[in-house]
PyMOL commands that place a pseudoatom at each C-alpha (Angstrom):
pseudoatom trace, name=CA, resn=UNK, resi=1, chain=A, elem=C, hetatm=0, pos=[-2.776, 12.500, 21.852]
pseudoatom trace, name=CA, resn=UNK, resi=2, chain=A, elem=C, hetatm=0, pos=[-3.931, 15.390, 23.385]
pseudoatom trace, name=CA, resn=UNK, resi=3, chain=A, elem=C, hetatm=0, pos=[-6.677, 17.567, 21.924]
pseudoatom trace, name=CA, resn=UNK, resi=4, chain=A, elem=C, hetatm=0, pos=[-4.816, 21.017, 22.281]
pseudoatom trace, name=CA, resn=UNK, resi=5, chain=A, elem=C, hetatm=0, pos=[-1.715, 22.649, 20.687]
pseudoatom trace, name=CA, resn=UNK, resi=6, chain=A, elem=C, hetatm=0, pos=[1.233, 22.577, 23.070]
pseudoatom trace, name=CA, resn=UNK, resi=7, chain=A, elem=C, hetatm=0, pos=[4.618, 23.739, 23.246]
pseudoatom trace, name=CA, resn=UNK, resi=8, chain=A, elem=C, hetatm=0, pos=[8.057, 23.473, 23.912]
pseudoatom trace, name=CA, resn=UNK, resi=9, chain=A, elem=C, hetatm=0, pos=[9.970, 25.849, 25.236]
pseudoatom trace, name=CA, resn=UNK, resi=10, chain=A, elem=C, hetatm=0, pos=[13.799, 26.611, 24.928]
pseudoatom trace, name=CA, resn=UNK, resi=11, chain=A, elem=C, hetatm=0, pos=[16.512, 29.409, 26.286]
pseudoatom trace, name=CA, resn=UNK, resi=12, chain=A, elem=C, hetatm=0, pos=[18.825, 31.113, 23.574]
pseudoatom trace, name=CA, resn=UNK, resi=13, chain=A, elem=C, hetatm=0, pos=[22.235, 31.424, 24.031]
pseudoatom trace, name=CA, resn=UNK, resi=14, chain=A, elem=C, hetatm=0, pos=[22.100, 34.653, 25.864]
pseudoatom trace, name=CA, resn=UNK, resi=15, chain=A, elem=C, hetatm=0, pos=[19.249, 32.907, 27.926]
pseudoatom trace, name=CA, resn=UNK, resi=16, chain=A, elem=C, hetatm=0, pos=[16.042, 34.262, 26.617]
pseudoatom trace, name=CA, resn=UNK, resi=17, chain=A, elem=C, hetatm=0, pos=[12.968, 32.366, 26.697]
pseudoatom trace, name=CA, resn=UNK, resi=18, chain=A, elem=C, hetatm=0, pos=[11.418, 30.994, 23.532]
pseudoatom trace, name=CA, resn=UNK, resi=19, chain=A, elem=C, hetatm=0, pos=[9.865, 28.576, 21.642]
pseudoatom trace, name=CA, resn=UNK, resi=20, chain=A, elem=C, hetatm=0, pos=[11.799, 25.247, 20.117]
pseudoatom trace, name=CA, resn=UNK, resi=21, chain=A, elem=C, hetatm=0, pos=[8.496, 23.180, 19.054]
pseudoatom trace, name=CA, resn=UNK, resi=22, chain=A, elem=C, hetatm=0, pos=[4.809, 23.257, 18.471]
pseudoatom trace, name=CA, resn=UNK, resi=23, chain=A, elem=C, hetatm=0, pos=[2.968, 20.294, 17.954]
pseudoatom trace, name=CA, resn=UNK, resi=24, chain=A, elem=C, hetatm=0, pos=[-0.602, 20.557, 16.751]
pseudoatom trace, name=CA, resn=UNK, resi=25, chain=A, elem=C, hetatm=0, pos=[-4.078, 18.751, 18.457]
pseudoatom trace, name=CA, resn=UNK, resi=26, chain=A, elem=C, hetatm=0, pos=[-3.948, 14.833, 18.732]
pseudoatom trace, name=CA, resn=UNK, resi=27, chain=A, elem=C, hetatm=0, pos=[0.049, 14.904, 17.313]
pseudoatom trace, name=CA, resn=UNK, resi=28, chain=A, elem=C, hetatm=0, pos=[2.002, 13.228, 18.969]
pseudoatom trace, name=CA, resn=UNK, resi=29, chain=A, elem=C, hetatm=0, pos=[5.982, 12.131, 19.214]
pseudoatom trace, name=CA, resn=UNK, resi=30, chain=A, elem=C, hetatm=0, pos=[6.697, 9.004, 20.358]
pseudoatom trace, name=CA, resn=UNK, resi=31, chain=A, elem=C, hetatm=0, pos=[11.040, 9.824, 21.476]
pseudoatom trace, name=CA, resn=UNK, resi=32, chain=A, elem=C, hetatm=0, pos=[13.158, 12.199, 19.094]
pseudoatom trace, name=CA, resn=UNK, resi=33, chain=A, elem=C, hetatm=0, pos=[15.817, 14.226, 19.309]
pseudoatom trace, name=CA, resn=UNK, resi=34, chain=A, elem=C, hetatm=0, pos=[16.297, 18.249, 18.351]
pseudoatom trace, name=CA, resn=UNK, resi=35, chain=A, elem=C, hetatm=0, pos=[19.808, 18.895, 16.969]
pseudoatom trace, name=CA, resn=UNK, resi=36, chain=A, elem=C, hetatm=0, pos=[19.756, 23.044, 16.789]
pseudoatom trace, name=CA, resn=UNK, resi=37, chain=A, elem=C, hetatm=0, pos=[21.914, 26.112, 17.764]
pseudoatom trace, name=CA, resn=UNK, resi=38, chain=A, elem=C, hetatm=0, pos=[19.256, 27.297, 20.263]
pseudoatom trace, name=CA, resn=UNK, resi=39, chain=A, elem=C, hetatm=0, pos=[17.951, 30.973, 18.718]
pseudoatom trace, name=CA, resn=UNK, resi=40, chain=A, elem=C, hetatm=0, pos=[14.652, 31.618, 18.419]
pseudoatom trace, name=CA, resn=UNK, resi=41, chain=A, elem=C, hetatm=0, pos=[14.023, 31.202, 14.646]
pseudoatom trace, name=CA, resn=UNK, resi=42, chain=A, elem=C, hetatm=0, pos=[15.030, 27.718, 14.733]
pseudoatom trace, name=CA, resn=UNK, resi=43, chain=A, elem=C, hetatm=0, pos=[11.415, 26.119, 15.243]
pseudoatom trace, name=CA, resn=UNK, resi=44, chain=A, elem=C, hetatm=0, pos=[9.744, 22.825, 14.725]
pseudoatom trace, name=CA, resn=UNK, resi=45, chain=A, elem=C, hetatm=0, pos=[5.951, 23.024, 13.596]
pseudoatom trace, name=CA, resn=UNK, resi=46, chain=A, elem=C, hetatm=0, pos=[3.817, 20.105, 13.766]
pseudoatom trace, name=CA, resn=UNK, resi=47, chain=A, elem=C, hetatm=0, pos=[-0.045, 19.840, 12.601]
pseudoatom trace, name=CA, resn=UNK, resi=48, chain=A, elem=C, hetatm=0, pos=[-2.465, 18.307, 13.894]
pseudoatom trace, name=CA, resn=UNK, resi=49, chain=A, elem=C, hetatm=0, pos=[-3.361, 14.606, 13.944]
pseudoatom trace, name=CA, resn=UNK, resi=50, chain=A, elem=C, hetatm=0, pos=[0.394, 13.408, 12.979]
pseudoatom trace, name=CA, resn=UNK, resi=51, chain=A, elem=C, hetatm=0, pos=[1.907, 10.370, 14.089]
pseudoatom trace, name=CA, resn=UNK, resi=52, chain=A, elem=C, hetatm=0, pos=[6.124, 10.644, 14.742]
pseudoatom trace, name=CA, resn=UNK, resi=53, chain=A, elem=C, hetatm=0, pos=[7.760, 7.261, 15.694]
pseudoatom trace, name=CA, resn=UNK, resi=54, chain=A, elem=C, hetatm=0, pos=[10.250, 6.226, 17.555]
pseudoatom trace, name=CA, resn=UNK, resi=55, chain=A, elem=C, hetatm=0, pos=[14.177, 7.760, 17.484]
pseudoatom trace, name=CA, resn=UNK, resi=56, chain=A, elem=C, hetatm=0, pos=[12.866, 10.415, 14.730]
pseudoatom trace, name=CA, resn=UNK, resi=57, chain=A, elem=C, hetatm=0, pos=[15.979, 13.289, 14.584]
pseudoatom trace, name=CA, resn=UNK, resi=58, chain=A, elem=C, hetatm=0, pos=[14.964, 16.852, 13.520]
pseudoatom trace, name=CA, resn=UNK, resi=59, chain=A, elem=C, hetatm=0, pos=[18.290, 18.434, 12.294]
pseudoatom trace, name=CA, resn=UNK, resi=60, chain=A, elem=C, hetatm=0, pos=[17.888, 22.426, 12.693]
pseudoatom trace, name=CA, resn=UNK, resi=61, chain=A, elem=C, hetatm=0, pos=[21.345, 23.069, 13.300]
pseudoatom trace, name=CA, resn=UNK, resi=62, chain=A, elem=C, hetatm=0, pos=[23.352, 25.860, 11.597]
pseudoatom trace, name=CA, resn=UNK, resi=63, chain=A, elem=C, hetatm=0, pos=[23.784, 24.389, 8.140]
pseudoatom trace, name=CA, resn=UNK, resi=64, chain=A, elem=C, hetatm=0, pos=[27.662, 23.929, 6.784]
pseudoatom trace, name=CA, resn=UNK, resi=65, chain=A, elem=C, hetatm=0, pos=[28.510, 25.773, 3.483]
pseudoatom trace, name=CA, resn=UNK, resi=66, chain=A, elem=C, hetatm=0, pos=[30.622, 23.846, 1.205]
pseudoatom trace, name=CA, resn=UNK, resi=67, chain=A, elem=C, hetatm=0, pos=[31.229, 26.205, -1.029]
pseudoatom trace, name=CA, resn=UNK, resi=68, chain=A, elem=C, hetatm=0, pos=[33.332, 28.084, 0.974]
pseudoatom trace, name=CA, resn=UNK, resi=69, chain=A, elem=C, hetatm=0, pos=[37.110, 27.227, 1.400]
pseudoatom trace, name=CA, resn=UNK, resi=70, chain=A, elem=C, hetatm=0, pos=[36.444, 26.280, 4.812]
pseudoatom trace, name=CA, resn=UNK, resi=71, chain=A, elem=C, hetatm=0, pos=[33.024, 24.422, 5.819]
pseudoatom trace, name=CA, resn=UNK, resi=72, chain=A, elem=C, hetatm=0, pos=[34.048, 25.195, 9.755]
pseudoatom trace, name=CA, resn=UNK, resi=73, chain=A, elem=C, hetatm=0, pos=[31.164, 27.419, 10.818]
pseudoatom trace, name=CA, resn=UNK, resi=74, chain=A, elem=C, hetatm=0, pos=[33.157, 30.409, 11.215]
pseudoatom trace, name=CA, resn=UNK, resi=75, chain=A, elem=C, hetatm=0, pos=[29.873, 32.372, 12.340]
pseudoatom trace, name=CA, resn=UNK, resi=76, chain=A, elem=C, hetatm=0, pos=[28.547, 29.954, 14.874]
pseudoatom trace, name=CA, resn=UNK, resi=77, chain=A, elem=C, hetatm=0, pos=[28.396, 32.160, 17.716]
pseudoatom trace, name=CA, resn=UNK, resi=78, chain=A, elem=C, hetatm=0, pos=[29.463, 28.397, 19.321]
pseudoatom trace, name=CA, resn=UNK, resi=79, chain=A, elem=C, hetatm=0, pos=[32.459, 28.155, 17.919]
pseudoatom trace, name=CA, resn=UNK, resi=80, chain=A, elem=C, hetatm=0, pos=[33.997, 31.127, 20.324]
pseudoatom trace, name=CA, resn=UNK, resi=81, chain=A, elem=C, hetatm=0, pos=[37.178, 32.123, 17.463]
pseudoatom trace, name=CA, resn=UNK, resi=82, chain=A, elem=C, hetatm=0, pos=[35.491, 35.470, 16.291]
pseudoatom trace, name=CA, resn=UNK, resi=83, chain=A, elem=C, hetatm=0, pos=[33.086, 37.650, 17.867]
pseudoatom trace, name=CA, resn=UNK, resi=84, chain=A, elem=C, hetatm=0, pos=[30.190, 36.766, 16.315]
pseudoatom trace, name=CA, resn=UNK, resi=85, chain=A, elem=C, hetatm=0, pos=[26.755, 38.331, 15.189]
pseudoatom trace, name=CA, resn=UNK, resi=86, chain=A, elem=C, hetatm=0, pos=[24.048, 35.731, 16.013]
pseudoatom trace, name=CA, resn=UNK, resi=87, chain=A, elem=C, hetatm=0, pos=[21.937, 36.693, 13.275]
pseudoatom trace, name=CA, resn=UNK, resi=88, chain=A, elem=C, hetatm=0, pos=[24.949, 35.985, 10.437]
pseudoatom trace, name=CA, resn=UNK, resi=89, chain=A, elem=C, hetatm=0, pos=[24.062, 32.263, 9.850]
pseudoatom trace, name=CA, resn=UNK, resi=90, chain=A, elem=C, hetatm=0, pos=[21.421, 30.533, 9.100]
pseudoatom trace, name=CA, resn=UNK, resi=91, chain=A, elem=C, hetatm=0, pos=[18.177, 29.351, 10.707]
pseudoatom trace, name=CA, resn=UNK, resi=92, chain=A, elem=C, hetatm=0, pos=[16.187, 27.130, 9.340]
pseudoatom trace, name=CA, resn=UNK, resi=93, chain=A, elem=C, hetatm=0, pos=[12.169, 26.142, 10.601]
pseudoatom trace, name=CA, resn=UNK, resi=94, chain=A, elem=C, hetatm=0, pos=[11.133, 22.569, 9.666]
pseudoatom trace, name=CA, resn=UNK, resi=95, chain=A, elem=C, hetatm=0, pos=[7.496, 22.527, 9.146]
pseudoatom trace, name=CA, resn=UNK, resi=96, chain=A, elem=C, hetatm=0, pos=[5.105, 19.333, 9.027]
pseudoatom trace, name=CA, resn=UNK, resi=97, chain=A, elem=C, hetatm=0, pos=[1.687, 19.295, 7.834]
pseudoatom trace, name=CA, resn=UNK, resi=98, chain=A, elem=C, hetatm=0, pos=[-1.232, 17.821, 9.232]
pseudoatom trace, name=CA, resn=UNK, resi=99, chain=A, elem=C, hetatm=0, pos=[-2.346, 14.158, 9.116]
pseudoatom trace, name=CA, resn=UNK, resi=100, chain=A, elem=C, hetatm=0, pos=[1.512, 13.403, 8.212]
pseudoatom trace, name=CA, resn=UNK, resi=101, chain=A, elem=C, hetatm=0, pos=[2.983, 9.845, 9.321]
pseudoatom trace, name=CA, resn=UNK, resi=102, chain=A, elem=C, hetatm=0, pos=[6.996, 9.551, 9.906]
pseudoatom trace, name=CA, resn=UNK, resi=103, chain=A, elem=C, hetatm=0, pos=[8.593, 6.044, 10.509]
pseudoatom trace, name=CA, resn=UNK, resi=104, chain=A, elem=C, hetatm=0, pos=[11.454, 4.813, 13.320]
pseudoatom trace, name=CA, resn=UNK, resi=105, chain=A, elem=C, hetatm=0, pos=[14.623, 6.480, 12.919]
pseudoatom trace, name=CA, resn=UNK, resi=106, chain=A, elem=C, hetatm=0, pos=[13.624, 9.246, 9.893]
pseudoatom trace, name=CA, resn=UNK, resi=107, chain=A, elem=C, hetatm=0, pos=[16.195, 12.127, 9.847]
pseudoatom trace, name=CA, resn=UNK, resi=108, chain=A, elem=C, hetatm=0, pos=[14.595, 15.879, 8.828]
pseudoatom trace, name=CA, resn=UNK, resi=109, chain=A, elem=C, hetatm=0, pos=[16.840, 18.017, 7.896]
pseudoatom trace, name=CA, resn=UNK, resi=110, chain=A, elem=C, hetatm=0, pos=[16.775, 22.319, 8.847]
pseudoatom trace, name=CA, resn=UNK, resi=111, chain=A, elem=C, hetatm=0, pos=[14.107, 23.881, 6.296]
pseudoatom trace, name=CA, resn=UNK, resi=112, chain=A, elem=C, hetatm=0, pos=[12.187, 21.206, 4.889]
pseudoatom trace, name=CA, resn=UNK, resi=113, chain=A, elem=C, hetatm=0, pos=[8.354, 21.317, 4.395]
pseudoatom trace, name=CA, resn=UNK, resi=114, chain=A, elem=C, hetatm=0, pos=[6.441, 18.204, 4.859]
pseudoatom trace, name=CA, resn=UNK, resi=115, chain=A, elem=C, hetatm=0, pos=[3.240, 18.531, 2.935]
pseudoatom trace, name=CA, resn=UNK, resi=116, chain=A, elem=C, hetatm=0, pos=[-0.475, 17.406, 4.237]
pseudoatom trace, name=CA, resn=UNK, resi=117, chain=A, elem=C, hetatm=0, pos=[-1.214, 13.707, 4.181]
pseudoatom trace, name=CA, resn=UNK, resi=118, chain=A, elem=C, hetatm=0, pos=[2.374, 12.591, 3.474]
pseudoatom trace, name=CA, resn=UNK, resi=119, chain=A, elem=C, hetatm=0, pos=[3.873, 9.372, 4.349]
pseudoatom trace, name=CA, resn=UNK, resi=120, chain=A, elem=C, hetatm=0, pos=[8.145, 9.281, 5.700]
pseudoatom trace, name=CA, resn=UNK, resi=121, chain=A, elem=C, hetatm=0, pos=[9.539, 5.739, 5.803]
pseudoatom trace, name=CA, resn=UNK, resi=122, chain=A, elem=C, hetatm=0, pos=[11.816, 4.827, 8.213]
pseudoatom trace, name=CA, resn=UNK, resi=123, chain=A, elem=C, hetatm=0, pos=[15.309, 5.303, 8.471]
pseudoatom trace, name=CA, resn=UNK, resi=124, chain=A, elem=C, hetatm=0, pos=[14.602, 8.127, 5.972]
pseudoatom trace, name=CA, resn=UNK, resi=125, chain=A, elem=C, hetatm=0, pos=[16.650, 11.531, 5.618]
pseudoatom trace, name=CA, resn=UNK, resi=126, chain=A, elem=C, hetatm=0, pos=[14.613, 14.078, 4.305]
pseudoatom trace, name=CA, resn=UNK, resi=127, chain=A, elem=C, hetatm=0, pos=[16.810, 16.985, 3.159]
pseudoatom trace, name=CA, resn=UNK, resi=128, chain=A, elem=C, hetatm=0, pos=[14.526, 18.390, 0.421]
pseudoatom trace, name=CA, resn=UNK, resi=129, chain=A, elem=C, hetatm=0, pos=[10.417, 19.041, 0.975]
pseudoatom trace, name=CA, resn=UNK, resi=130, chain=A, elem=C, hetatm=0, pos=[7.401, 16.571, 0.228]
pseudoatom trace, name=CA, resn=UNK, resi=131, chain=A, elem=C, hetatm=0, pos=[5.112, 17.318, -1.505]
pseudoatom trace, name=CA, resn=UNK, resi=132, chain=A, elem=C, hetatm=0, pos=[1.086, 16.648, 0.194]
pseudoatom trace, name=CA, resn=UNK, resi=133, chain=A, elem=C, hetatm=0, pos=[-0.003, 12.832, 0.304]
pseudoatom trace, name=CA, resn=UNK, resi=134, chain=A, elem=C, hetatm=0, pos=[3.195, 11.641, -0.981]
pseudoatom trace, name=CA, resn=UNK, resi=135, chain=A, elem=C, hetatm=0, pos=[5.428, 8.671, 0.466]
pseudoatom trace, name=CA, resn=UNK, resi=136, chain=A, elem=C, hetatm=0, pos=[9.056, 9.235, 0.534]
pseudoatom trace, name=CA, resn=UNK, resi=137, chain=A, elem=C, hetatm=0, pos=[11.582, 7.019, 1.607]
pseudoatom trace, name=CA, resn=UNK, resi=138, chain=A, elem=C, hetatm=0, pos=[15.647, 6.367, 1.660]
pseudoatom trace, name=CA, resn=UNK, resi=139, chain=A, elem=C, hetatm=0, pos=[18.683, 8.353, 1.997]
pseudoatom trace, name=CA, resn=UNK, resi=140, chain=A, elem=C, hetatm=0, pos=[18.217, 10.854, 1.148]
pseudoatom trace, name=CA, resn=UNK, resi=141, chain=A, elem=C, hetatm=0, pos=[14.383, 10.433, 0.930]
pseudoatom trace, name=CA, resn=UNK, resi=142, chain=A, elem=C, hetatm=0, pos=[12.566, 9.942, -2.978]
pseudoatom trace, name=CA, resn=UNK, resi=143, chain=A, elem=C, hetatm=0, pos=[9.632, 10.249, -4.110]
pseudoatom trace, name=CA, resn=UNK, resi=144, chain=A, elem=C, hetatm=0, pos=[8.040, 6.486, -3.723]
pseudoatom trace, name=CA, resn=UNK, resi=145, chain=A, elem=C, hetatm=0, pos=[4.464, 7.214, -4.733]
pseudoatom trace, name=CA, resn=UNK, resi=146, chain=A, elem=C, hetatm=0, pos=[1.303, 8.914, -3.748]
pseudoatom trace, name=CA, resn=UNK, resi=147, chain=A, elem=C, hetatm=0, pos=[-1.293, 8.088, -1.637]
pseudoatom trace, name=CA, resn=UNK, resi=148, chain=A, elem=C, hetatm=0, pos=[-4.162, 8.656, -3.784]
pseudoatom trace, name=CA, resn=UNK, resi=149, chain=A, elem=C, hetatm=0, pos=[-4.970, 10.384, -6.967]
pseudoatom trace, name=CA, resn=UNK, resi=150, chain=A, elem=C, hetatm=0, pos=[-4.277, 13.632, -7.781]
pseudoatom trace, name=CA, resn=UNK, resi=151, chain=A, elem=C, hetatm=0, pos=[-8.407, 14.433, -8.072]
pseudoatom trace, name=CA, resn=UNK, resi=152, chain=A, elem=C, hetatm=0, pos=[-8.261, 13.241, -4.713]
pseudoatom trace, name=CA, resn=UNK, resi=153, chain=A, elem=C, hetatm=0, pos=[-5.388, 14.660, -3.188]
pseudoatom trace, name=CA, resn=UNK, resi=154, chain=A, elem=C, hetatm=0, pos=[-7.102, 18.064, -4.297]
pseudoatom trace, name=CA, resn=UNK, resi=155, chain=A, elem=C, hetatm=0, pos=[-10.606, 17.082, -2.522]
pseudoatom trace, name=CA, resn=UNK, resi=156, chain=A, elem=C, hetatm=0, pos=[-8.454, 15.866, 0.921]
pseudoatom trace, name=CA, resn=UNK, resi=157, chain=A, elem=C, hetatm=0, pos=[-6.540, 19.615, 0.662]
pseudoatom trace, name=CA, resn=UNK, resi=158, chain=A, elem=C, hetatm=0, pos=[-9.785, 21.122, 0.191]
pseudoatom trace, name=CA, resn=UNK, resi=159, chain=A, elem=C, hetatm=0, pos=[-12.140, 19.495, 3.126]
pseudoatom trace, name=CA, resn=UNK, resi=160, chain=A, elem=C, hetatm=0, pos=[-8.737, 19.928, 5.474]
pseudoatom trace, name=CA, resn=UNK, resi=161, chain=A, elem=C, hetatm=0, pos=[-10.654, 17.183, 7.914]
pseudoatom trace, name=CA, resn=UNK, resi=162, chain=A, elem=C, hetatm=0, pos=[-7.937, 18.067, 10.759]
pseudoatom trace, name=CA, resn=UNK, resi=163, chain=A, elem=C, hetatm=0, pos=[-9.247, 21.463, 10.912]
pseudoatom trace, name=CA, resn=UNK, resi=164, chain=A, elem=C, hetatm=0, pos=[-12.726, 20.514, 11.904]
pseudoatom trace, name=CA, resn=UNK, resi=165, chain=A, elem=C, hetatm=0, pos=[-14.276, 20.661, 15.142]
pseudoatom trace, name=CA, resn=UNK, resi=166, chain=A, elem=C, hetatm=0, pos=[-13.413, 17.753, 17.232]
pseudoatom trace, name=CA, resn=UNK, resi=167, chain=A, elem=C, hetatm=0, pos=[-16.776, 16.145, 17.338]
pseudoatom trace, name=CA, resn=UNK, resi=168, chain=A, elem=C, hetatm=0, pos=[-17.364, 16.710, 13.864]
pseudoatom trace, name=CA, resn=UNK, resi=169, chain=A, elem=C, hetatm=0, pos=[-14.549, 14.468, 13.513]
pseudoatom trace, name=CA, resn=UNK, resi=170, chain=A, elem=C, hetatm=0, pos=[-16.003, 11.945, 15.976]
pseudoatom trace, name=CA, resn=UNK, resi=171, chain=A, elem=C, hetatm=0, pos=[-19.069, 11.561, 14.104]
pseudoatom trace, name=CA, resn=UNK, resi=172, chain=A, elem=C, hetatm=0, pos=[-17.125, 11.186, 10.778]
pseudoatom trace, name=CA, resn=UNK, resi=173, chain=A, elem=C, hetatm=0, pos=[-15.048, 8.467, 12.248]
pseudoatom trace, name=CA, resn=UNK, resi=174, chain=A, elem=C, hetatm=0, pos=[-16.628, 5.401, 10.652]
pseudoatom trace, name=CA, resn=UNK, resi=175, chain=A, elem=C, hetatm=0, pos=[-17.082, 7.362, 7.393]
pseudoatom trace, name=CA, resn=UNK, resi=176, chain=A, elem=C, hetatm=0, pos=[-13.026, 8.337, 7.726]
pseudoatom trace, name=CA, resn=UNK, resi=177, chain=A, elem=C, hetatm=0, pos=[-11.957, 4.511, 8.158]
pseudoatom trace, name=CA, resn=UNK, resi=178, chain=A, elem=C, hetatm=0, pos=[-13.388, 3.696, 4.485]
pseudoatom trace, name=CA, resn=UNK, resi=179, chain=A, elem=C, hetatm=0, pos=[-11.700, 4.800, 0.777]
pseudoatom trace, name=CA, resn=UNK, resi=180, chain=A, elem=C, hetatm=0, pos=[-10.290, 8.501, 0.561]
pseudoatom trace, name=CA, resn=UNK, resi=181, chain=A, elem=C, hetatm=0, pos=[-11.917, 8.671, -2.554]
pseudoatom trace, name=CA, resn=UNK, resi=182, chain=A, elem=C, hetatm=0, pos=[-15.412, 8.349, -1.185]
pseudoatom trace, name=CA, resn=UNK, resi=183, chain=A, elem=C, hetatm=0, pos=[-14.825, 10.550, 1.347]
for i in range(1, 183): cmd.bond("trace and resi %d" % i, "trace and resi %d" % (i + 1))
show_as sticks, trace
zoom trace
């Protein structure tokens, strides 16, 4: 819960310094795990004011092509058959929005985009993006149903509450525990 951005830092596979996760003011993780080749492009942004649960898995790992004859990640610098460029596969950034709640034992897959407001049930795998104030859930993770309206929805994106100063949003607290729609 605390009120400043912070950061996680990493080492690439030649051992450079960089960054593996930013999670936004008041965010918070309660335990997950980061699945990733370690390069520097492979980055987990969190807003602020979201809630992760327990056992949560981000999946940022270099993604298997099945299309190929082989699905063996032949360019996974990792894999130590060829000598490999690191910057032939693919890297993939998952990116969460603000004000975004994610249940016990959700799976997020490399490259999705979790929108403002949204809502992951648990035990969910998320392998495509959601769209703002929407609740997922399942495997892989559906649209369930929105959180409010769409009129709404378009207010919430529009005041962007998470953005405000800090004791603006201390003084709104009473008025931010009542309907979204009078908000």
């Amino acid at each position: 819960f605390e009120p400043t951005i912070r950061e996680v830092r990493s080492k690439d596979i030649e051992g450079h310094d960089y960054n593996l996760l930013t999670v936004g003011r008041r965010s918070y993780i309660t335990s997950a795990e980061i699945a990733t080749v370690q390069e520097p492009f492979n980055h987990i942004l969190i807003g602020n004011y979201t809630a992760i649960a327990n056992d949560v898995s981000f999946d940022i790992l270099t993604q298997h092509d099945y299309t190929r004859p082989s699905i063996f990640p032949w360019s996974n610098p990792y894999s130590k058959i060829f000598d490999c460029d690191p910057g032939s596969y693919e890297r993939r950034q998952i990116i969460i929005g603000h004000d975004v709640w994610i249940g016990q034992g959700a799976v997020l897959m490399g490259g999705v985009r979790i929108g403002n407001g949204a809502v992951i049930a648990a035990n969910s795998v998320v392998i495509n993006d959601v769209e703002p104030y929407s609740i997922v859930g399942g495997n892989p993770a559906r649209h369930i149903k929105y959180r409010f309206d769409q009129q709404t929805i378009a207010a919430m994106q529009r005041i962007r509450w998470w953005d405000w100063p800090e004791e603006r949003i201390v003084d709104a607290k009473d008025w931010m525990q009542q309907n979204a729609a009078d908000f």
